[in-house]
N, CA and C atoms as an extended XYZ file, in Angstrom:
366
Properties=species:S:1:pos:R:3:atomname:S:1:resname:S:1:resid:I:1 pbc="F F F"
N        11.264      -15.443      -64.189 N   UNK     1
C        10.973      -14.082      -64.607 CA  UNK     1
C         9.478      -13.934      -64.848 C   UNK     1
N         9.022      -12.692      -64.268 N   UNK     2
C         7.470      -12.636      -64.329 CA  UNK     2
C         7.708      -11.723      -65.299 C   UNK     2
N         6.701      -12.059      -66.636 N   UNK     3
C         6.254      -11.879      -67.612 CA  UNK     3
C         5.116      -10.462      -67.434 C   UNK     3
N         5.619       -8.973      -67.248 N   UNK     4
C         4.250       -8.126      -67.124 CA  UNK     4
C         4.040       -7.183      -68.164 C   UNK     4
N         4.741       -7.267      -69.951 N   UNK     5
C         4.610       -6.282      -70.651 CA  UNK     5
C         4.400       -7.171      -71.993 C   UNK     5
N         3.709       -6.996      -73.038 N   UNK     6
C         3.942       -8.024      -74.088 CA  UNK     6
C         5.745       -8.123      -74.510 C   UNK     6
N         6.433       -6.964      -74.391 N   UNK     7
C         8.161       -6.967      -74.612 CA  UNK     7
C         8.319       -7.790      -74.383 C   UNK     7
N         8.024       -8.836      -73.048 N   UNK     8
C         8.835       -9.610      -72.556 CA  UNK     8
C         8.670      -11.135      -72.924 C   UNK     8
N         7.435      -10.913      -74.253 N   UNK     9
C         7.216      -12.414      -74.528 CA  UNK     9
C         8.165      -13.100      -75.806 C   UNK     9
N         8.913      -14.156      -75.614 N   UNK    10
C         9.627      -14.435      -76.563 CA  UNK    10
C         8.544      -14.518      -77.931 C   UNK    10
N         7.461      -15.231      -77.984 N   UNK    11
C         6.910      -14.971      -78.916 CA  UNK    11
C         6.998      -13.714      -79.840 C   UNK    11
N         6.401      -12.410      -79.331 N   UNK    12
C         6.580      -11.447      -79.652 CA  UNK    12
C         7.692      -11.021      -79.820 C   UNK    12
N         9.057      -10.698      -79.424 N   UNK    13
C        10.308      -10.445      -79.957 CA  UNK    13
C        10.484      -11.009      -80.875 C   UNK    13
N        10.229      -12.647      -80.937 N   UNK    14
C        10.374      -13.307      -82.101 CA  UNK    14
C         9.669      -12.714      -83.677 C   UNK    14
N         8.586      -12.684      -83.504 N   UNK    15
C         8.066      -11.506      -84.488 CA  UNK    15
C         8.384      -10.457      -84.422 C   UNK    15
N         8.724       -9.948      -83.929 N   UNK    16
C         9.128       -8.196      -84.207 CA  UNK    16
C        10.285       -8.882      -85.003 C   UNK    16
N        11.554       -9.363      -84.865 N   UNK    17
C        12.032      -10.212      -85.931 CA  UNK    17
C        12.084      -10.521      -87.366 C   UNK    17
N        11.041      -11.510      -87.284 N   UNK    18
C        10.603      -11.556      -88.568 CA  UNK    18
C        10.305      -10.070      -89.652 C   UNK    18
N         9.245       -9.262      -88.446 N   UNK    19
C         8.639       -8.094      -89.212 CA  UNK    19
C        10.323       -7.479      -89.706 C   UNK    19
N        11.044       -7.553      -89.084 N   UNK    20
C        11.982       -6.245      -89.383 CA  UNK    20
C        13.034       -7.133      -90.791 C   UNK    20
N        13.002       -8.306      -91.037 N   UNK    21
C        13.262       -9.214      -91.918 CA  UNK    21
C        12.617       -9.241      -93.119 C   UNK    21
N        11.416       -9.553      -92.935 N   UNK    22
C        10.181       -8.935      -94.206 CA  UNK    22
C        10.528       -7.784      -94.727 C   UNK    22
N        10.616       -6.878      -94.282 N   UNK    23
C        10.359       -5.259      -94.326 CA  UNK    23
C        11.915       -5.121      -94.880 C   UNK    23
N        12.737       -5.681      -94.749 N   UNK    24
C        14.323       -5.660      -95.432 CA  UNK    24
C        14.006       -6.060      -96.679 C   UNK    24
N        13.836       -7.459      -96.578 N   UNK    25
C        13.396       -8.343      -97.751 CA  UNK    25
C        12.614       -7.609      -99.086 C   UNK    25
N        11.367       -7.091      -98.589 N   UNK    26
C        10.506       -6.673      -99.125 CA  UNK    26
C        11.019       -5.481     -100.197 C   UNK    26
N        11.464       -4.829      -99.432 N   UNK    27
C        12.152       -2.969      -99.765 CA  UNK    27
C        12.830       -3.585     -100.867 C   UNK    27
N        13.450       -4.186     -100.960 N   UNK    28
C        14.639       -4.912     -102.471 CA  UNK    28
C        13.804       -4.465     -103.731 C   UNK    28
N        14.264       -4.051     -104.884 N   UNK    29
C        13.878       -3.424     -105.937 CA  UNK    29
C        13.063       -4.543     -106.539 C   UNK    29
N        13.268       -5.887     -106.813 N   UNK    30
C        13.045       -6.738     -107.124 CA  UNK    30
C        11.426       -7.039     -106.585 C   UNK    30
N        10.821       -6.359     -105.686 N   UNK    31
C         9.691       -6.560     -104.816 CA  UNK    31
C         8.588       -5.259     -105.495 C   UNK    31
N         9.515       -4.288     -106.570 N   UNK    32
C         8.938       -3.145     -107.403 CA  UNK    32
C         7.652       -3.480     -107.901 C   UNK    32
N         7.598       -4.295     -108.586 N   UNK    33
C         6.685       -4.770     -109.931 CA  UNK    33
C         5.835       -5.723     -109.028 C   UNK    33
N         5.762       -6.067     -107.677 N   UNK    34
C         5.034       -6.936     -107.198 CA  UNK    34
C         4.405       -5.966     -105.854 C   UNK    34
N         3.753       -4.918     -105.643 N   UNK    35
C         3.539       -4.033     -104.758 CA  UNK    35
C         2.488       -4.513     -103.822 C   UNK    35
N         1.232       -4.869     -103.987 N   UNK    36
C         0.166       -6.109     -103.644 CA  UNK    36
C         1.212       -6.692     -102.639 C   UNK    36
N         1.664       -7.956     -103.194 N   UNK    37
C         2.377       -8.527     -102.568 CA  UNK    37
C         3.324       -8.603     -101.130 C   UNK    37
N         3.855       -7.470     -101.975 N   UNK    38
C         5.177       -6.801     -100.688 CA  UNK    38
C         4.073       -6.133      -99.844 C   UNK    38
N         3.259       -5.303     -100.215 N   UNK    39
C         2.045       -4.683      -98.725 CA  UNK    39
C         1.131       -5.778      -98.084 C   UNK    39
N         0.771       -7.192      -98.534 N   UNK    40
C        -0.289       -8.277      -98.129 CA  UNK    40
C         1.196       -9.089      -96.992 C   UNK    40
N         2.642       -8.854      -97.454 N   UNK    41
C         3.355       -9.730      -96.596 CA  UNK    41
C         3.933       -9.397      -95.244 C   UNK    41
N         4.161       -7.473      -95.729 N   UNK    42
C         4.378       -7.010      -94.284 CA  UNK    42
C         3.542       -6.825      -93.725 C   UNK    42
N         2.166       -6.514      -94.092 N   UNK    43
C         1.214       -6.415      -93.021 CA  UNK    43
C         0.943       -7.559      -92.242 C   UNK    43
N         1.150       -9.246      -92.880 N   UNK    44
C         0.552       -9.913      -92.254 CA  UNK    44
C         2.073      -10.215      -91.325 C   UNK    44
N         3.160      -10.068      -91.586 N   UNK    45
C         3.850      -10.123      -90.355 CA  UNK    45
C         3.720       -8.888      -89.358 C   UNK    45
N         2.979       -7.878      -89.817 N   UNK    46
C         2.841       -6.836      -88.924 CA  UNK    46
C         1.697       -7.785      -87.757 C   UNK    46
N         0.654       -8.248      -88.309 N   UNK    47
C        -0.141       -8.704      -88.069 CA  UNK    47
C         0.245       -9.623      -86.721 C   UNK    47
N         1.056      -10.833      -87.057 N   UNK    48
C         1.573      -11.214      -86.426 CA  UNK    48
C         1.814      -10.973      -84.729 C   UNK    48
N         2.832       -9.763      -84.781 N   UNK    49
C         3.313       -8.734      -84.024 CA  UNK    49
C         2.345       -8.015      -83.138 C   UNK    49
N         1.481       -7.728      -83.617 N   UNK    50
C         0.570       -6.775      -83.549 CA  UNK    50
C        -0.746       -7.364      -82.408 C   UNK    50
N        -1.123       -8.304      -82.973 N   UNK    51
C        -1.886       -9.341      -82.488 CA  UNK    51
C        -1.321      -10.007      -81.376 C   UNK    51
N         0.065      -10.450      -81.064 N   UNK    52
C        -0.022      -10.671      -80.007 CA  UNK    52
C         0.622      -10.212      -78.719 C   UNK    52
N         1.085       -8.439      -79.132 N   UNK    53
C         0.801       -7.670      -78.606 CA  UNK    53
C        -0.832       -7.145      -78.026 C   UNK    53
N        -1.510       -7.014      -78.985 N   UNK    54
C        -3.174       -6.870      -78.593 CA  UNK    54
C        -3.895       -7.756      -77.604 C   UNK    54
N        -3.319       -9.229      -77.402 N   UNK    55
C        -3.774      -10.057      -76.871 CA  UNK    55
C        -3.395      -10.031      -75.751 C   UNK    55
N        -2.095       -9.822      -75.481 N   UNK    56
C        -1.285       -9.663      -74.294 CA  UNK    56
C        -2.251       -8.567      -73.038 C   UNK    56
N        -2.768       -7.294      -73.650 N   UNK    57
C        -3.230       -6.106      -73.548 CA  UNK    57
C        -4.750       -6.457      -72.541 C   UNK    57
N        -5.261       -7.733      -73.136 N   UNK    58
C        -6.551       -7.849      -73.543 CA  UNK    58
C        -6.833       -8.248      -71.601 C   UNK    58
N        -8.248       -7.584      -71.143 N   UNK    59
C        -8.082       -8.484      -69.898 CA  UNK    59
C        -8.961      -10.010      -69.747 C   UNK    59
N        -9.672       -9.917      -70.593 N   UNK    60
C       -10.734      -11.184      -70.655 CA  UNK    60
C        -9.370      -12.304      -71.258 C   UNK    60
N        -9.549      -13.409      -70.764 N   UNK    61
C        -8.809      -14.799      -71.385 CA  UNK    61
C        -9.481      -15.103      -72.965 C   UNK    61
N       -10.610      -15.223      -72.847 N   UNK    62
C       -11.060      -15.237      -73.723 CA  UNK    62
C       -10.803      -14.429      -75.364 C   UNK    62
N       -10.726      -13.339      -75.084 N   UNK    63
C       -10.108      -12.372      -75.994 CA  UNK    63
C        -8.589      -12.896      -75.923 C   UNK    63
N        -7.935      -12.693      -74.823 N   UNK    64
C        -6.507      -12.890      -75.438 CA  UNK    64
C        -6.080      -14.312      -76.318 C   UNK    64
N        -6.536      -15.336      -76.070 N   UNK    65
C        -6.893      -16.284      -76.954 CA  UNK    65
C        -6.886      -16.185      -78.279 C   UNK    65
N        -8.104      -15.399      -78.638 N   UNK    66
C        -8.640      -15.027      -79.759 CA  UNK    66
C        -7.329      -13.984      -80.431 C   UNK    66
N        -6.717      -13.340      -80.153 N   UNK    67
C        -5.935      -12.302      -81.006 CA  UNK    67
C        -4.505      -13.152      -80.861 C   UNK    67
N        -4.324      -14.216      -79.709 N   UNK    68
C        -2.818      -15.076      -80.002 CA  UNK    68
C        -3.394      -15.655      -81.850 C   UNK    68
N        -4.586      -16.390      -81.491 N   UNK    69
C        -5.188      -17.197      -82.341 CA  UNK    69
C        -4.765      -16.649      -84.055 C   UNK    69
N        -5.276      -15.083      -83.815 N   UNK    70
C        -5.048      -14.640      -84.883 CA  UNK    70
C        -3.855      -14.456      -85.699 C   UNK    70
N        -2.942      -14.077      -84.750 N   UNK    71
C        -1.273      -14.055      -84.762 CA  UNK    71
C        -1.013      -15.402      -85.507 C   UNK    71
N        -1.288      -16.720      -84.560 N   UNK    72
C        -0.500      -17.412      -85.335 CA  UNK    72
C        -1.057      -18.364      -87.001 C   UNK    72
N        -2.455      -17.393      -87.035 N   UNK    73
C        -3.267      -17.592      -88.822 CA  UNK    73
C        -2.224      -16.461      -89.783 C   UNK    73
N        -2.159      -15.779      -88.735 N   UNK    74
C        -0.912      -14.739      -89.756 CA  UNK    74
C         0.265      -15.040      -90.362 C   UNK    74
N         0.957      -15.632      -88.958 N   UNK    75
C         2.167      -17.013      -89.132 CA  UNK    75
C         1.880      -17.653      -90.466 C   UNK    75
N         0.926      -18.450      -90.775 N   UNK    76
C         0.688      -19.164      -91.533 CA  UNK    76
C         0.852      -18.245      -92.978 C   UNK    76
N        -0.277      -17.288      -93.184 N   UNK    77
C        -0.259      -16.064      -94.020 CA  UNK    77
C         0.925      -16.316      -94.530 C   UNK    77
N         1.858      -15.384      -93.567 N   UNK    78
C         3.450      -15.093      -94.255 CA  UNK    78
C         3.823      -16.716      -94.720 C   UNK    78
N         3.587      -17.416      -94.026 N   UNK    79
C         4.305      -18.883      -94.961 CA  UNK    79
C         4.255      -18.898      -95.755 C   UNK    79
N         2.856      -18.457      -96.078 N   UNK    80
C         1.782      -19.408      -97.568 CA  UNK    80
C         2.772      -17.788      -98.923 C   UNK    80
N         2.845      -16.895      -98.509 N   UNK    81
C         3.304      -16.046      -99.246 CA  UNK    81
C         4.554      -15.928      -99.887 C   UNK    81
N         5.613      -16.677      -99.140 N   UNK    82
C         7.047      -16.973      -99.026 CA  UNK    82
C         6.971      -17.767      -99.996 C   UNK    82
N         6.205      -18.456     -100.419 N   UNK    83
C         6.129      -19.694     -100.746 CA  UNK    83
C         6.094      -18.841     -102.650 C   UNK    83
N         4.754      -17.782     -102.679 N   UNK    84
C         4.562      -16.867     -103.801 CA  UNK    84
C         5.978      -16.391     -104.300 C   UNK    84
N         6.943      -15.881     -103.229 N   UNK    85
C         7.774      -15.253     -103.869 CA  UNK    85
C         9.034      -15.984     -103.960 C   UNK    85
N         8.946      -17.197     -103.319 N   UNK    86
C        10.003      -18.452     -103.914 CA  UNK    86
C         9.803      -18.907     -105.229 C   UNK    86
N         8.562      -19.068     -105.674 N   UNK    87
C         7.879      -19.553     -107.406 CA  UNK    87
C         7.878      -18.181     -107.645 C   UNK    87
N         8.208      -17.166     -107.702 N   UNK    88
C         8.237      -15.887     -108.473 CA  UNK    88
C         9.399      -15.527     -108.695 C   UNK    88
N        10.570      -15.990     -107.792 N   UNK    89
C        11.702      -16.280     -107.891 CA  UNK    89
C        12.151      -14.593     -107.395 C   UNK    89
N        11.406      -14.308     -106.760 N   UNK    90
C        11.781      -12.665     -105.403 CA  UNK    90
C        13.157      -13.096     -105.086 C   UNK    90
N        13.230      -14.039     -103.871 N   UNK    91
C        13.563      -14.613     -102.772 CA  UNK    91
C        14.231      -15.765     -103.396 C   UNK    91
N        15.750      -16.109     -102.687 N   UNK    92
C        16.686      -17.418     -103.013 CA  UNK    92
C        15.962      -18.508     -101.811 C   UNK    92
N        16.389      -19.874     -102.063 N   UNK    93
C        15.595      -20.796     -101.389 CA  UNK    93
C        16.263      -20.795     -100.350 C   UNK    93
N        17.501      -20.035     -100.310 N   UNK    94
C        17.914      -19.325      -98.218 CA  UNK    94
C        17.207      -19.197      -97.818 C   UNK    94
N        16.999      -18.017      -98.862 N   UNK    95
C        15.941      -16.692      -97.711 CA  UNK    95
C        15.016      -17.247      -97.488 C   UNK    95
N        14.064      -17.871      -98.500 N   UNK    96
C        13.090      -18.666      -97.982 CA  UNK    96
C        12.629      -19.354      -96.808 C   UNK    96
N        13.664      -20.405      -96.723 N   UNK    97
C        14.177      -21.223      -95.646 CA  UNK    97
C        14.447      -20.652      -94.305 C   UNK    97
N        15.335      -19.480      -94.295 N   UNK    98
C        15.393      -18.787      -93.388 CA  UNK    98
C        14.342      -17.841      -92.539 C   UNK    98
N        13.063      -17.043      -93.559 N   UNK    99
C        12.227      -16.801      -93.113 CA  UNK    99
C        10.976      -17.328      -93.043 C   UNK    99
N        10.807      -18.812      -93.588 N   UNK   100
C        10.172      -19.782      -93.563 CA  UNK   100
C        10.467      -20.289      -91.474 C   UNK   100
N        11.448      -20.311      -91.706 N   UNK   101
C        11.820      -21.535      -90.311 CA  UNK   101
C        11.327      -20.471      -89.087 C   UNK   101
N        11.779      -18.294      -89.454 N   UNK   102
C        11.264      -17.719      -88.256 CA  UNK   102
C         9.931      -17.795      -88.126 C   UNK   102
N         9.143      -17.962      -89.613 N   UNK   103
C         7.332      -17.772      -89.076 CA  UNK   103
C         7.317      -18.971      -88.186 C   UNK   103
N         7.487      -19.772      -88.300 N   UNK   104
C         7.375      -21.359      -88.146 CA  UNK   104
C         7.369      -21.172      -86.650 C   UNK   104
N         9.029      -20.600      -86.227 N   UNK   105
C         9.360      -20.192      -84.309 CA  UNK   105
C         8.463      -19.713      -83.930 C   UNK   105
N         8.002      -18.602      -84.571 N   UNK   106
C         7.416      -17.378      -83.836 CA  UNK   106
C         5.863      -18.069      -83.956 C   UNK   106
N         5.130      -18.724      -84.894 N   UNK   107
C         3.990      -19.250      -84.313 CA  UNK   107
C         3.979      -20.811      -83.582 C   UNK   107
N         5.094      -21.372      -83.375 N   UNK   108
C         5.189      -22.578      -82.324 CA  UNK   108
C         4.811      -21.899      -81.176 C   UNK   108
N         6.066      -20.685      -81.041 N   UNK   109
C         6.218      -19.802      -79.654 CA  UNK   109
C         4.508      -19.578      -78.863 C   UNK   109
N         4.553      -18.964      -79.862 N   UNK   110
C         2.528      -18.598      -79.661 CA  UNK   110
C         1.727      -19.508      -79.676 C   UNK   110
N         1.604      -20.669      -80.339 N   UNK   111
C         1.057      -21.813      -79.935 CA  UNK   111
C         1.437      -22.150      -78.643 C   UNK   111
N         2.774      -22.255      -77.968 N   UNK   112
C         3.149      -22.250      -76.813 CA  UNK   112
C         2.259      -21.359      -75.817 C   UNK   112
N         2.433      -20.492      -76.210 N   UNK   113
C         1.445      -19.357      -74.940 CA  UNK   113
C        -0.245      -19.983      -75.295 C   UNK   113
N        -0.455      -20.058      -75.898 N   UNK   114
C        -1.547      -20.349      -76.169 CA  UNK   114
C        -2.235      -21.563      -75.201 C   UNK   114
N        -1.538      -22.416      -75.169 N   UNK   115
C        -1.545      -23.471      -74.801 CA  UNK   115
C        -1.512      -23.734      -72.887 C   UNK   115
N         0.025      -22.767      -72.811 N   UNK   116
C        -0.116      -22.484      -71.406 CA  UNK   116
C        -1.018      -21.551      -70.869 C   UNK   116
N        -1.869      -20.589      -71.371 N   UNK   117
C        -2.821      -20.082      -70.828 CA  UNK   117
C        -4.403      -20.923      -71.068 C   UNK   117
N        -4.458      -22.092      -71.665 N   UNK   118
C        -5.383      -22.913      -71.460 CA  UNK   118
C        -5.206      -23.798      -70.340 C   UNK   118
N        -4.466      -23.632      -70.247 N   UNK   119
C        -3.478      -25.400      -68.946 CA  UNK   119
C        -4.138      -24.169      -67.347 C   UNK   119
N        -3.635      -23.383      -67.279 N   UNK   120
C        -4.289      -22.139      -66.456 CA  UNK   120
C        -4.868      -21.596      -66.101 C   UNK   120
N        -6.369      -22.154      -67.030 N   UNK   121
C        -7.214      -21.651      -66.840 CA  UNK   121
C        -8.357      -22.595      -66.696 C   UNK   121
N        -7.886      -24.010      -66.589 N   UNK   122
C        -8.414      -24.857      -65.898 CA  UNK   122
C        -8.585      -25.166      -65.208 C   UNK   122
């Protein structure tokens, strides 16, 4: 399958994913008193999403690189945050786990592309 829209990158579905997981998560009343938080976590899975959609877009290699790159510092982001609202006790160590393991996919995935568009461009 030739790959010609960012839609079609598992990476990206994979985050759109997550985002729509966050954004469930988040909305919970329990996420009230922590507002910062809940807006620094969906954005950076927006981020995610967003980025490597943008990259996809991009025609220089170089640039698209750079905005996978960013995507999967975002990946990380949402980890490091999950982590805030596991010790804040938001989030059960499921959910955690569970949206711990999608950042994790979704920036392997992108490390994946990442990787094969270096192999490619050699």
């Amino acid at each position: 399958m030739t790959i010609q829209r960012f839609e079609d990158l598992d990476c990206w579905k994979s985050a759109r994913d997550l985002v729509r997981e966050v954004f469930i998560l988040t909305n919970e009343p329990l996420f009230d008193r922590f507002r910062d938080l809940r807006w620094q976590l969906q954005n950076a899975a927006l981020s995610i999403m967003n980025n490597i959609a943008e990259g996809f877009d991009r025609f220089y290699l170089k640039e698209r690189m750079l905005f996978l790159n960013y995507a999967t510092g975002s990946a990380g982001e949402v980890r490091s945050m999950l982590y805030t609202c596991l010790d804040l006790q938001l989030i059960t160590e499921m959910q955690f786990r569970e949206l711990k393991g999608r950042a994790q996919s979704t920036q392997r995935q992108t490390a994946g592309l990442i990787r094969y568009l270096r192999k490619i461009s050699s």
